[in-house]
Backbone as a ProteinNet text record, in pm:
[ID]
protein_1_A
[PRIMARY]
XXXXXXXXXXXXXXXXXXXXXXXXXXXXXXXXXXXXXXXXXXXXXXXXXXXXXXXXXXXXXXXXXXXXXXXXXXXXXXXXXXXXXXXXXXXXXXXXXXXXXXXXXXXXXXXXXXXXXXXXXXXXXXXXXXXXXXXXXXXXXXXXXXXXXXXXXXXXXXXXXXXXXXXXXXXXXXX
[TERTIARY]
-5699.1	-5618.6	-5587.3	-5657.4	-5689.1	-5577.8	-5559.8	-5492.7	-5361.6	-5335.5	-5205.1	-5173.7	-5176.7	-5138.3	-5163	-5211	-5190.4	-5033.8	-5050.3	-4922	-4792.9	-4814.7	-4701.1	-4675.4	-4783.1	-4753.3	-4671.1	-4767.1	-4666.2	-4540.5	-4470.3	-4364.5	-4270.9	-4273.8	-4267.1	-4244.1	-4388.8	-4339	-4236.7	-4245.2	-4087.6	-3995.4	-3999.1	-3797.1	-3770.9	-3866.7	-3855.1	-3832.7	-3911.5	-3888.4	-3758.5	-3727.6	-3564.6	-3417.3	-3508.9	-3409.3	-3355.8	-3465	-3477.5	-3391.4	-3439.6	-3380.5	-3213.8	-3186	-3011.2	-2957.7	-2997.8	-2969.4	-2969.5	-3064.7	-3073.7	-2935.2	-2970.8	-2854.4	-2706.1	-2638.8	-2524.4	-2511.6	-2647.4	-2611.8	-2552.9	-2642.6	-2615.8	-2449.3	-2408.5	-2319.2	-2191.6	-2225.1	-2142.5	-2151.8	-2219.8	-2212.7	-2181.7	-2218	-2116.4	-1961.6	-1975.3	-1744.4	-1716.7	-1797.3	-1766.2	-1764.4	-1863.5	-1870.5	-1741.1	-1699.9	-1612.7	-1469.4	-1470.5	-1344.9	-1349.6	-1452.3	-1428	-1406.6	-1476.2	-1453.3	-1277	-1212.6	-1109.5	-1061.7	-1036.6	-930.7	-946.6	-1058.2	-1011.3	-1004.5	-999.2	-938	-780	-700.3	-606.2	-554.3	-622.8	-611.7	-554.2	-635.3	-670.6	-503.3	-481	-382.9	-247.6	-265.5	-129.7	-119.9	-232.1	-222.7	-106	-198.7	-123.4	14.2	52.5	216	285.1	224.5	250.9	282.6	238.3	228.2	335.7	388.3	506.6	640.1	622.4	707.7	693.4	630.6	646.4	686	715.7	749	912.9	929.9	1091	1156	1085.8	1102.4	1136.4	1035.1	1083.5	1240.4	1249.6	1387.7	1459.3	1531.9	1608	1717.2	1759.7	1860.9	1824.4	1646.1	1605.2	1570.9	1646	1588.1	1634	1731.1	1824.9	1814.1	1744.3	1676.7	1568.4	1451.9	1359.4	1397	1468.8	1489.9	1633.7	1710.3	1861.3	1867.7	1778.9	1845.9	1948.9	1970.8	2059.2	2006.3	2096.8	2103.6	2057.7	1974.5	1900.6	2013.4	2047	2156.9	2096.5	1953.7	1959.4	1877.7	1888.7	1846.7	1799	1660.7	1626.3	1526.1	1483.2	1408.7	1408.4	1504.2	1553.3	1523.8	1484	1448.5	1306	1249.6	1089.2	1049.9	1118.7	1061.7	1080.5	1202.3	1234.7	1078.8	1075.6	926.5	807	783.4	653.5	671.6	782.1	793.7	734.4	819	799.3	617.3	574.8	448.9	371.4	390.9	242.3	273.4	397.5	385	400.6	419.1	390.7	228.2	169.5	7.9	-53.5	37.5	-40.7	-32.7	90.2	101.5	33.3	-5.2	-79.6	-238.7	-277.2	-418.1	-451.3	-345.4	-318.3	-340.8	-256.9	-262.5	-382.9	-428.7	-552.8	-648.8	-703.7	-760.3	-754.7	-616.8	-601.6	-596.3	-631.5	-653.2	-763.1	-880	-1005.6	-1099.5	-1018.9	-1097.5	-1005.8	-936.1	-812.4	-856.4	-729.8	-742.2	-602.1	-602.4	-466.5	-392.9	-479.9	-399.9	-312.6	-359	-339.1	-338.5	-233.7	-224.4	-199.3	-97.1	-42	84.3	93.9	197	275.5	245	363	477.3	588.1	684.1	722.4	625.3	695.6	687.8	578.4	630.6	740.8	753.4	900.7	1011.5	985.8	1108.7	1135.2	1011	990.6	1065	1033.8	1075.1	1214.2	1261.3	1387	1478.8	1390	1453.3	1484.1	1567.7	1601	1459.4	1451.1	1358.3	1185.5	1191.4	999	999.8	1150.8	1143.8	1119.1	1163.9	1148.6	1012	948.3	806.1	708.3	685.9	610.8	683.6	776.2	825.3	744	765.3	736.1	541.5	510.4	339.4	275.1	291.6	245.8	77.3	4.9	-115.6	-177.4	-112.5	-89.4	-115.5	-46.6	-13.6	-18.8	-119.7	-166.9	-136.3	-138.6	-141	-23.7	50.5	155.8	316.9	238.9	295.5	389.4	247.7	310.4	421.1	480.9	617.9	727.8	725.7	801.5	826	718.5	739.3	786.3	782.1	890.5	983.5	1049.3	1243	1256.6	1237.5	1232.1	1433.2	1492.5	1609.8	1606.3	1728.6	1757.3	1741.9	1672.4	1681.3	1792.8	1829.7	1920.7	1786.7	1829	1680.6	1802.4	1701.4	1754.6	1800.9	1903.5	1993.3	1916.5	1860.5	1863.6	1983.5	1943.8	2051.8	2141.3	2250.5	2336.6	2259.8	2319.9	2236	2262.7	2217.4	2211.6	2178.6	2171.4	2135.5	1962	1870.6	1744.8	1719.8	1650.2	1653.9	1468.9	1410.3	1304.4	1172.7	1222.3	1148.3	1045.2	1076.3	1034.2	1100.2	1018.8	1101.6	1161.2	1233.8	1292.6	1207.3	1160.4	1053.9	1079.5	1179.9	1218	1192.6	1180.3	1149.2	969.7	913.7	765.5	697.9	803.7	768.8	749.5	824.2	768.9	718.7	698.3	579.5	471.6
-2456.3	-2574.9	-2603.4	-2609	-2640.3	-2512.7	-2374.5	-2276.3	-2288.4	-2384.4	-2410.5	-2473.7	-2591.6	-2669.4	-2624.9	-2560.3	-2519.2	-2477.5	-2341.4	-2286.1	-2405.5	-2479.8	-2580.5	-2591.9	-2684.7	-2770.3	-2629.2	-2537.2	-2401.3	-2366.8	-2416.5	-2379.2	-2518.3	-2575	-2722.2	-2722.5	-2679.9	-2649.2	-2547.3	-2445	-2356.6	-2393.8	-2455.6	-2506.9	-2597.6	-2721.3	-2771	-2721	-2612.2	-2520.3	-2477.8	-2386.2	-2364.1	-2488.5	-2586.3	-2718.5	-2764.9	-2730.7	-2820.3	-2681.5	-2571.1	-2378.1	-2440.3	-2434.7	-2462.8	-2563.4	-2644.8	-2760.4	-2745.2	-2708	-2652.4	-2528.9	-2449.9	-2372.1	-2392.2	-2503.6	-2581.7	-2642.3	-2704.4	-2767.3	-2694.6	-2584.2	-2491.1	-2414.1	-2390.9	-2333.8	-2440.5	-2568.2	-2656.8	-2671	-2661.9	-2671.3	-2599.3	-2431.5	-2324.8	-2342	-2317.7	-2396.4	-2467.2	-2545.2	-2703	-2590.9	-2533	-2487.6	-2377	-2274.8	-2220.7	-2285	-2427.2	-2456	-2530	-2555.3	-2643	-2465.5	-2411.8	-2283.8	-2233.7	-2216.7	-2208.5	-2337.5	-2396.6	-2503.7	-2508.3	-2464.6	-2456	-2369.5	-2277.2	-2136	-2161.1	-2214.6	-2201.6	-2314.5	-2421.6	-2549.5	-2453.6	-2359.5	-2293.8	-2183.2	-2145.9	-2075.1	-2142.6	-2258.3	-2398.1	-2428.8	-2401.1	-2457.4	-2311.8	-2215.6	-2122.5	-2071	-2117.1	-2134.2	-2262.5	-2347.6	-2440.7	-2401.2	-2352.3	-2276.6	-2222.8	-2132.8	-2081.8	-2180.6	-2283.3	-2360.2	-2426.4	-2464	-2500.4	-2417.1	-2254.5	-2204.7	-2209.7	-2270.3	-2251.2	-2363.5	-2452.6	-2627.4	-2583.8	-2506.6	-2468.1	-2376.4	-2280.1	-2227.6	-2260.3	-2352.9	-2400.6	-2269.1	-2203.6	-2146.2	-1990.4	-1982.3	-1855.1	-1904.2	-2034.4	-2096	-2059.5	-1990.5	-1902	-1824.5	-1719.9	-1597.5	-1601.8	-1718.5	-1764.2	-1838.8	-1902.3	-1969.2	-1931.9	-1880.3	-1896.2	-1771.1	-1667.2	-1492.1	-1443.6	-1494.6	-1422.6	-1304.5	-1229.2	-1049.6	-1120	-1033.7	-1065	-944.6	-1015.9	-948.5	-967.3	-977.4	-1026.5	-895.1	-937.1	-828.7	-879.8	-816.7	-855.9	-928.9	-1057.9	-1149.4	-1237.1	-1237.2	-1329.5	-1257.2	-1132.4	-1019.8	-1030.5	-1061.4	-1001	-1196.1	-1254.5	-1415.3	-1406	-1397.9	-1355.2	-1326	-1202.4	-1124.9	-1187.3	-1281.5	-1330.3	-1459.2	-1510.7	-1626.6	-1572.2	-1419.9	-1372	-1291.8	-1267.8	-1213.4	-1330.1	-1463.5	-1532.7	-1645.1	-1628.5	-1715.1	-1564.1	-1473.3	-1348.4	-1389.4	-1341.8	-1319.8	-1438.6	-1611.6	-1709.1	-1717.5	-1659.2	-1658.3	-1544.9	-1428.4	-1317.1	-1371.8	-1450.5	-1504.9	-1593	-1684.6	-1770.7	-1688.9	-1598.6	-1522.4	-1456.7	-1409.6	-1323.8	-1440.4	-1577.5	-1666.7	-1705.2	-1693.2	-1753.4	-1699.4	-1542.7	-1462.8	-1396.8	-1418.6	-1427.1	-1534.2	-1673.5	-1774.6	-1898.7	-1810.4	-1904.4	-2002.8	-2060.9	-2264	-2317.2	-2270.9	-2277.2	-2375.1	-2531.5	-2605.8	-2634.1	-2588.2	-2585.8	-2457.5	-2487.6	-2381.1	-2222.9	-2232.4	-2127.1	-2100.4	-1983.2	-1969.7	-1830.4	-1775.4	-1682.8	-1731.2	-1830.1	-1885.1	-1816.5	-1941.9	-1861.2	-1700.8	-1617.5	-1512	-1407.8	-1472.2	-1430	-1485.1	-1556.4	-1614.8	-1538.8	-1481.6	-1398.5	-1269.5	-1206.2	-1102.6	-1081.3	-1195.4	-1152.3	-1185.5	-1193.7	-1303.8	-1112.8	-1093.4	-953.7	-954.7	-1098.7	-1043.9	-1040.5	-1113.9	-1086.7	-945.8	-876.5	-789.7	-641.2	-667.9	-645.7	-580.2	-694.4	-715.4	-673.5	-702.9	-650.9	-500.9	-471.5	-377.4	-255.7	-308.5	-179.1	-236.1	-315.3	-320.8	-363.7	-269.5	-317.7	-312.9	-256.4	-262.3	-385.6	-434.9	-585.2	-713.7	-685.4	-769.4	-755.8	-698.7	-579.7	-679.8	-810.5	-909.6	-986.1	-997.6	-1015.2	-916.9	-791.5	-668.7	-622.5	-709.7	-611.4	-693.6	-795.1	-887.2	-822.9	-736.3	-657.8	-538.1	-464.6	-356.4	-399.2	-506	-540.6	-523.4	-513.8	-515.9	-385.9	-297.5	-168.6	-130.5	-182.1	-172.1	-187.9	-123.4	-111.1	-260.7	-328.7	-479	-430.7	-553.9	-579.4	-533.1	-439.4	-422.3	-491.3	-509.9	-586.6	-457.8	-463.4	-389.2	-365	-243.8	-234.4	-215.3	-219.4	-221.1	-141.7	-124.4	-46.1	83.1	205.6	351.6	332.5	266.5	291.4	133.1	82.6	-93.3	-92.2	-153.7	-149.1	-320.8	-342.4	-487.5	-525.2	-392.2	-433.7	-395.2	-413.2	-453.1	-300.4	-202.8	-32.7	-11.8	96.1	129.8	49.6	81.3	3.8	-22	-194.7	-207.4	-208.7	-167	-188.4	-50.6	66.4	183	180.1	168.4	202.2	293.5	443.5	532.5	491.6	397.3	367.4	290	239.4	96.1	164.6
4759	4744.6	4597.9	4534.2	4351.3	4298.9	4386.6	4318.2	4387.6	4460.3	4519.7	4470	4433.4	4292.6	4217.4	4128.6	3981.8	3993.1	4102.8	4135.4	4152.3	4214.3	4260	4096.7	3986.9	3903.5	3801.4	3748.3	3711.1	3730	3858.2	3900.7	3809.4	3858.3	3830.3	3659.5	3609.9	3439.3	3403.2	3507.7	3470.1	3443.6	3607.7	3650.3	3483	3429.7	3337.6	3230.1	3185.6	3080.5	3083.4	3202.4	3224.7	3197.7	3269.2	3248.9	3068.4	3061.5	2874.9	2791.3	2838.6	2763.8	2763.3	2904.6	2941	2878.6	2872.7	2772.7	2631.9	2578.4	2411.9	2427	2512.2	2516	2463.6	2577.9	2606.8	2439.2	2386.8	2310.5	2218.5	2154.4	2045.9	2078.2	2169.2	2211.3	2143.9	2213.5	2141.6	2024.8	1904.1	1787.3	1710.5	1791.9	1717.6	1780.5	1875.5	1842	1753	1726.3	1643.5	1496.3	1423.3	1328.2	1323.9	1449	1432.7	1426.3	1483.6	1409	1342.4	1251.7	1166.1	1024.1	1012.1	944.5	969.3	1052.1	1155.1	1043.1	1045.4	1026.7	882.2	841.5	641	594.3	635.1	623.2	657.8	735.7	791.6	677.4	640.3	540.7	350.8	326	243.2	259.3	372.7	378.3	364.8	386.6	395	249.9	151.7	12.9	-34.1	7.3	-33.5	-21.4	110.2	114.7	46.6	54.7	-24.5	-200.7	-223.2	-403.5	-387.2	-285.3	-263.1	-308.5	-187.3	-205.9	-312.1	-404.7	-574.2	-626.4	-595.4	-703.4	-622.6	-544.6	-443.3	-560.3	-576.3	-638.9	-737.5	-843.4	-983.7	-996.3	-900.1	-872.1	-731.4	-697.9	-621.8	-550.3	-652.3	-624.1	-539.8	-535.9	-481.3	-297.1	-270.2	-149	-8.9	-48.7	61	82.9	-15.6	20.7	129.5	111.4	192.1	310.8	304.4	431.8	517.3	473.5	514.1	550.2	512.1	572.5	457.4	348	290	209.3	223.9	189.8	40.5	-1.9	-126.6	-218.1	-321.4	-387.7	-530.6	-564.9	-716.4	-784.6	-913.1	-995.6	-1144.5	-1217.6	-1309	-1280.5	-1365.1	-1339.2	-1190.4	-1159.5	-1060.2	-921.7	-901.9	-806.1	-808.8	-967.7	-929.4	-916.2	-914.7	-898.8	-768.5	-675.3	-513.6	-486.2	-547.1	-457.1	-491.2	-593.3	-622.2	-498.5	-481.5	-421.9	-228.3	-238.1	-91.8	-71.4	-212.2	-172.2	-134.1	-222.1	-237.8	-64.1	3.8	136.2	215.8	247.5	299.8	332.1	202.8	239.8	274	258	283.4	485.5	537.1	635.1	716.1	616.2	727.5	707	612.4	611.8	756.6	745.4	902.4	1005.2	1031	1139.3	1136.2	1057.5	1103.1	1112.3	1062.7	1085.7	1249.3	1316.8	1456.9	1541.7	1513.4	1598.8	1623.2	1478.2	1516.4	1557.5	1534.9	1584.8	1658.4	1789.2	1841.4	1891.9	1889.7	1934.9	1974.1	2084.4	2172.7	2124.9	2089.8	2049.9	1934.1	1807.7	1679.9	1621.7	1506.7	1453.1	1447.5	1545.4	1546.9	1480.5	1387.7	1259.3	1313.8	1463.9	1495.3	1488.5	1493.8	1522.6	1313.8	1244.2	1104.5	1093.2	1140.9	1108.5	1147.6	1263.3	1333.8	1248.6	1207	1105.6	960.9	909.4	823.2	844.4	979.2	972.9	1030.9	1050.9	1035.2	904.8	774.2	661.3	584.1	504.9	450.9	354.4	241.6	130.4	196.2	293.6	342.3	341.1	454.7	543.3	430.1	239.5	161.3	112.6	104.5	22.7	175	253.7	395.1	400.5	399.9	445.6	327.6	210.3	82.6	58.9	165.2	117.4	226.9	322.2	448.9	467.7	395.4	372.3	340.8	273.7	223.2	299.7	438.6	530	646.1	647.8	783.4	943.1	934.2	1029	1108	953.9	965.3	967	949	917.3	1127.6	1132.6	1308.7	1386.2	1315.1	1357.3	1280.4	1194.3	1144.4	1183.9	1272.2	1348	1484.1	1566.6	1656.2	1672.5	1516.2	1467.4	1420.2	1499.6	1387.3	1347.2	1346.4	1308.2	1172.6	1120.6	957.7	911.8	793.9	740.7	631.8	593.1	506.5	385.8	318	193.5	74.1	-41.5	-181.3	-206.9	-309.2	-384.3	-534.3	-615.5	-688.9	-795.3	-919.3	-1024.6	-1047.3	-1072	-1057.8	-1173.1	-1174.6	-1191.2	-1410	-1482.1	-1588.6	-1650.7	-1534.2	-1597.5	-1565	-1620.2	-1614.1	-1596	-1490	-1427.9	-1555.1	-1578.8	-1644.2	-1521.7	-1411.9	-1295.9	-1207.2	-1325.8	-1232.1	-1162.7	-1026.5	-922.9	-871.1	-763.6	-647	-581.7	-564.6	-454.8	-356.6	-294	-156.8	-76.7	-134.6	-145.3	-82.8	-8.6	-16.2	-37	-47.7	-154.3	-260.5	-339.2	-472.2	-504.4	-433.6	-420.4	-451.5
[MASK]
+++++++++++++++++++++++++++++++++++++++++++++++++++++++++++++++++++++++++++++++++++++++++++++++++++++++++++++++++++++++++++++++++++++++++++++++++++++++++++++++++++++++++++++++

């Protein structure tokens, strides 16, 4: 009798043990989501500054704003070509940081930046700078292989004028 209850009360301390395990469980479970998006959201915060810098350097040159937003055939040369590409590298990589952020730690609700990179890759100068450094942008790189059609590439300098700028970056041979 005395070893039938022990047994009963033993059992009894299990199920409890189990009860209190599942619970600590649940809890911890909930607090790593919580930590993964709170990690998740300043990373993605961190990537918004960084396109943001972009767009200050759009502010300081007004007139490079059509290249970025409007699709126009990038026609420049000299200084005004390698500012284009600083403007297209530093929101390029702020947008493939995003993406690889939301695709290792997704959140259906927020923050999803496919919509801009589809917009990217159909813009001539992203299609430029991704196109000649795809190593670069490994994330954002694969919305550009969607379109595999000819892009409008930038025009280097005519054959005896020197923009200052090296190769042709549009070339990823010479990249």
């Amino acid at each position: 009798m005395i070893g039938n209850t022990l047994q009963a009360l033993s059992l009894v301390g299990i199920i409890f043990a189990l009860y209190f395990a599942s619970v600590q469980t649940r809890k911890l479970q909930k607090q790593v989501h919580i930590a993964n998006l709170y990690s998740r959201y300043d990373a993605l915060h961190h990537a918004n500054e960084r396109y943001d810098a972009g767009l200050a350097m759009l502010f300081q040159r007004p007139d490079l704003r059509p290249y970025v937003f409007q699709r126009k055939p990038v026609d420049l040369a000299g200084e005004d070509f390698d500012r284009a590409l600083i403007v297209a590298d530093q929101m390029a990589g702020a947008v493939d940081h995003a993406i690889r952020v939301g695709d290792r730690f997704p959140d259906d609700e927020h923050g999803d930046w496919s919509a801009v990179a589809k917009e990217m890759a159909r813009t001539p100068l992203f299609q430029a700078i991704v196109r000649a450094k795809p190593l670069d942008f490994p994330d954002l790189n694969r919305y550009f292989q969607q379109d595999r059609k000819p892009p409008a590439t930038p025009t280097a300098p005519p054959h005896g004028e020197s923009s200052g700028a090296g190769p042709d970056r549009t070339d990823p041979d010479t990249a």
